[in-house]
N, C-alpha and C positions, 0 to 999 in steps of 0.2 A: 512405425512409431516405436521410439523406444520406452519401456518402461522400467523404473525405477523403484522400488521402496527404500524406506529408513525409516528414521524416527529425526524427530526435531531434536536430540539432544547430543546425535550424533552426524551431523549434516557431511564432515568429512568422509563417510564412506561413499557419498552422491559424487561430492568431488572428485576423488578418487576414482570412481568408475567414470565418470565423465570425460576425466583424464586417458583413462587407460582407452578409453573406446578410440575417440578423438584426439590422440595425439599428443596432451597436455604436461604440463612438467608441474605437476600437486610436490608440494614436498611438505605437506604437514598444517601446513597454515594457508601458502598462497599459490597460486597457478593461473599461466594465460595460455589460451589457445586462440589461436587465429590460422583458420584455414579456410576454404572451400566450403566446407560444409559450418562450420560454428566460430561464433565469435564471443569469446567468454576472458571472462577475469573477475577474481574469485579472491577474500581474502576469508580468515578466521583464526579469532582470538580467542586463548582461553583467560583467565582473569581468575585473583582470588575469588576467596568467596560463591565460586561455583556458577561465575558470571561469565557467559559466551557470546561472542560477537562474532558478525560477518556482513560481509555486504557483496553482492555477486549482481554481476549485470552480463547478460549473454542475449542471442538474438543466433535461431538457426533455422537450416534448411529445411528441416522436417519435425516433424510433433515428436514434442515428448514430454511424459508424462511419469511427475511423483505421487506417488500412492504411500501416506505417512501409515505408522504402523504402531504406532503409542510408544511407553516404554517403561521401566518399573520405577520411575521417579515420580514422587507424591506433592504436590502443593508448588510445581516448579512450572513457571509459565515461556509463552511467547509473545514477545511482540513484535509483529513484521511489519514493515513499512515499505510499500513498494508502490512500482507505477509499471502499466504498458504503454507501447506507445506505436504506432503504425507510422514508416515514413515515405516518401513519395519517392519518385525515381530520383529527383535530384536532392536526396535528401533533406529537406523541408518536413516542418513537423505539419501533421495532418490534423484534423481535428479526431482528437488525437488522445491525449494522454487520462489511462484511467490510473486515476490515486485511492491508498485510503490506509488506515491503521488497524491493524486486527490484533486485541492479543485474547489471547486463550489457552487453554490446557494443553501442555505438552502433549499429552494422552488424545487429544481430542484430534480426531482419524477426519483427514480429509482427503480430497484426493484434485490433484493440483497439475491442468495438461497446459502445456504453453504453445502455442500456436507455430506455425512455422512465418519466419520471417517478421516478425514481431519481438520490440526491445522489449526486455524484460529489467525489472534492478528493483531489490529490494536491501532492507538494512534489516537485519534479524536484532533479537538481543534476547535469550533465555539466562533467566534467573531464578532465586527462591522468591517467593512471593513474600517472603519477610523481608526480604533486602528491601522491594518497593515500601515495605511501611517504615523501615528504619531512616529512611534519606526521602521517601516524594508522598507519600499519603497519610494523610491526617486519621488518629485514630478513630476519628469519628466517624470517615467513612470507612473505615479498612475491613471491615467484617461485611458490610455487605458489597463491597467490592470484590472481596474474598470470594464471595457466595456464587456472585454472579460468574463470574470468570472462570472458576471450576466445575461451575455447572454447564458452562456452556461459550461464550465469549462474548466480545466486547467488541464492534465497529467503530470507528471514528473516521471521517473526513479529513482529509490531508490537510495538513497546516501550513502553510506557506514558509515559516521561519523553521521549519523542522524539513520541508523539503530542499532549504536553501542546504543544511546541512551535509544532506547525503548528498548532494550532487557535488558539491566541494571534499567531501572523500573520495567520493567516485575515481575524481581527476588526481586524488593525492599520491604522487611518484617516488616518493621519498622512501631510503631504506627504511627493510621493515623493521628495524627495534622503534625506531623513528615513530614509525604509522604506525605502529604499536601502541605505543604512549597518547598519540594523537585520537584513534580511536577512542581511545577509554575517556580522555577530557572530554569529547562530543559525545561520548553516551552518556553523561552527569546533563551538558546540557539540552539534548532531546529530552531525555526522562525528566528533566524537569520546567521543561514546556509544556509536554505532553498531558502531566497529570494535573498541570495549571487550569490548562485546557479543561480535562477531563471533570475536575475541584468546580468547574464554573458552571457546569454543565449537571450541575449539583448527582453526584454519583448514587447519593444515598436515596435518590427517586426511582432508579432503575428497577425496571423488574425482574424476577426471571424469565428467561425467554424459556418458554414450555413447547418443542416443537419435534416431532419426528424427525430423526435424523436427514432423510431424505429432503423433507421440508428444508432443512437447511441449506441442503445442496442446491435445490432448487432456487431459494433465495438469493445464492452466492451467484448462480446462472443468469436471474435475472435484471442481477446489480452487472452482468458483464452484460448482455443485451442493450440495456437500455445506455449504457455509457459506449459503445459501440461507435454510434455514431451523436454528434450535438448541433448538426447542421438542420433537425426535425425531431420535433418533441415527438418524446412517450405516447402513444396511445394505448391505455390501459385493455380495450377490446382486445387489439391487436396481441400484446402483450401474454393476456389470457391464453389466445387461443395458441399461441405459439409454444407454451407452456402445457397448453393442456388442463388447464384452472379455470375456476368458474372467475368473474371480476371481483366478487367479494373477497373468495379466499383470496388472493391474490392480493388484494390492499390490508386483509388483518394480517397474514405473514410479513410482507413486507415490512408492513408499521410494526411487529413484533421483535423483526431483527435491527431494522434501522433507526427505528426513532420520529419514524417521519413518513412522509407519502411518496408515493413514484415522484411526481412531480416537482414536491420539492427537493428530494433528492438530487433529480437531473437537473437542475437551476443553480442547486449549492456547487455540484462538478463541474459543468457548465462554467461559472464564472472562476471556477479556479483554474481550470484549461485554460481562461482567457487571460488567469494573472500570471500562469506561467509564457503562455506564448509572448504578453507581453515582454515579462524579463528577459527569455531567453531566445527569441526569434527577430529579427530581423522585417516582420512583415509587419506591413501598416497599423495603427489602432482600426480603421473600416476595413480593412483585410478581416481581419481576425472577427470583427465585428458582423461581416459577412458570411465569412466560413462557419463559423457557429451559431447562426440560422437567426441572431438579433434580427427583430423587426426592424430597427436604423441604429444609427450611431448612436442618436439622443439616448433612446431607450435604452444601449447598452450602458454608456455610460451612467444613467441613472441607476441602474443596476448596479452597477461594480459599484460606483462610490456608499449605496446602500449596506454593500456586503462587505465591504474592505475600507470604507472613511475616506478614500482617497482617487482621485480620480485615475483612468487610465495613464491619461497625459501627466501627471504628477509620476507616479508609478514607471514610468518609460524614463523618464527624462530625469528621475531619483531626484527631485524637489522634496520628496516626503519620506522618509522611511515608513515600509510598510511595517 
């Protein structure tokens, strides 16, 4: 396993070594490796105002592992937006793809292993946390949004029209002064999806999350556990003893980082696996429907259209704009 440190404010030195290990051609901003062992491409922008972007998607042979490490920047956050994804031999998505949004303190130390053989790809974006009140948060929440985020951070649930986003970078070929310019208009429009989103979900209710560092980690553990597989629900026993937690604790942490329960957690992912397979897989509405462990069709659909307004079959067939 290889290990890695940095800090979030300077991601290039990851790339960089990345590069040099595996063969990559980094020149500052962007770099692709495709060999044997890794399969990566990588871009990053810097931007007035002290605003940085990137988006890197890679998938390799063996673990490796980022271990972040703070950095002397005061009031300056992250927001990462990423997904995994596990695929089959003939490349078909599996059930499959775990999403979500995190942002929080630059400074705030985590430690970050990627599996072997699993797609990874996320969309960073560090900034000063004034910049988000000057252009996307209302000053009514901005202090305790402030509050919370430097105390600790922020989860959010993958958005569907913020994932269409990054996967449309992802594929973007074009020279980079080009994708340069391009980047920067889509992070105006994520950032101000995102804190639509965030604005609805009334921010100024949030608490602080009060948790032992490790607590956290454990949480992050058991947000990947349970999104692992969607073919069979969470069983919170199970869960516990795999963790090493009594059932209680284990439902007040949870509900303390997430907002929510195991259960409805894995419901909310659950059908957003199914809103993406739908868009971008090829495999039937009762495929999907099957492989994600729905009791029948009905009941999935009665689901989706509950969570999304709009049915599968509308959503496939783009009758509807999600």
């Amino acid at each position: 396993m290889h290990i890695y440190e940095g800090n979030d404010i300077s991601p290039q030195t990851v790339y960089k070594h990345l590069s040099d290990i595996y063969g990559g051609n980094w020149d500052g901003e962007s770099m692709i490796i495709k060999n044997d062992k890794i399969d990566c491409k990588a871009d990053y922008f810097n931007y007035p105002n002290d605003i940085i972007v990137g988006l890197i998607k890679l998938k390799c042979t063996e673990k490796l592992a980022f271990q972040s490490t703070g950095s002397d920047k005061e009031n300056y956050l992250t927001i990462r937006i990423g997904y995994q994804a596990k695929f089959d031999e003939d490349s078909s998505l599996k059930a499959a793809v775990n999403k979500g949004i995190f942002i929080y303190d630059v400074n705030f130390l985590y430690d970050n292993q990627l599996q072997p053989n699993v797609w990874y790809e996320w969309f960073a974006v560090k900034c000063p946390i004034d910049f988000l009140k000057t252009w996307f948060i209302e000053d009514v929440y901005f202090e305790t949004f402030k509050k919370r985020v430097l105390n600790s951070y922020i989860y959010f649930s993958s958005i569907p029209e913020i994932d269409t986003i990054v996967r449309e970078l992802t594929f973007f070929n074009d020279d980079q002064k080009l994708k340069k310019t391009i980047f920067l208009s889509r992070l105006f429009e994520i950032l101000g999806r995102l804190f639509t989103a965030l604005s609805d979900q009334k921010v100024d209710e949030i608490d602080d999350i009060k948790l032992h560092p490790e607590d956290y980690k454990n949480m992050l553990d058991v947000r990947e556990y349970i999104l692992e597989d969607f073919s069979k629900k969470p069983k919170l026993e199970e869960i516990a003893k795999h963790f090493h937690l009594s059932v209680s604790k284990l439902r007040r942490d949870f509900s303390t980082v997430y907002s929510t329960t195991v259960m409805k957690f894995f419901d909310q992912h659950r059908l957003l696996e199914a809103y993406q397979q739908i868009k971008y897989s090829d495999k039937s509405i009762t495929e999907i429907s099957m492989d994600l462990g729905f009791v029948s069709v009905a009941h999935f659909g009665t689901a989706f259209k509950k969570e999304y307004q709009i049915t599968p079959n509308q959503l496939r067939n783009k009758e509807v704009a999600p």
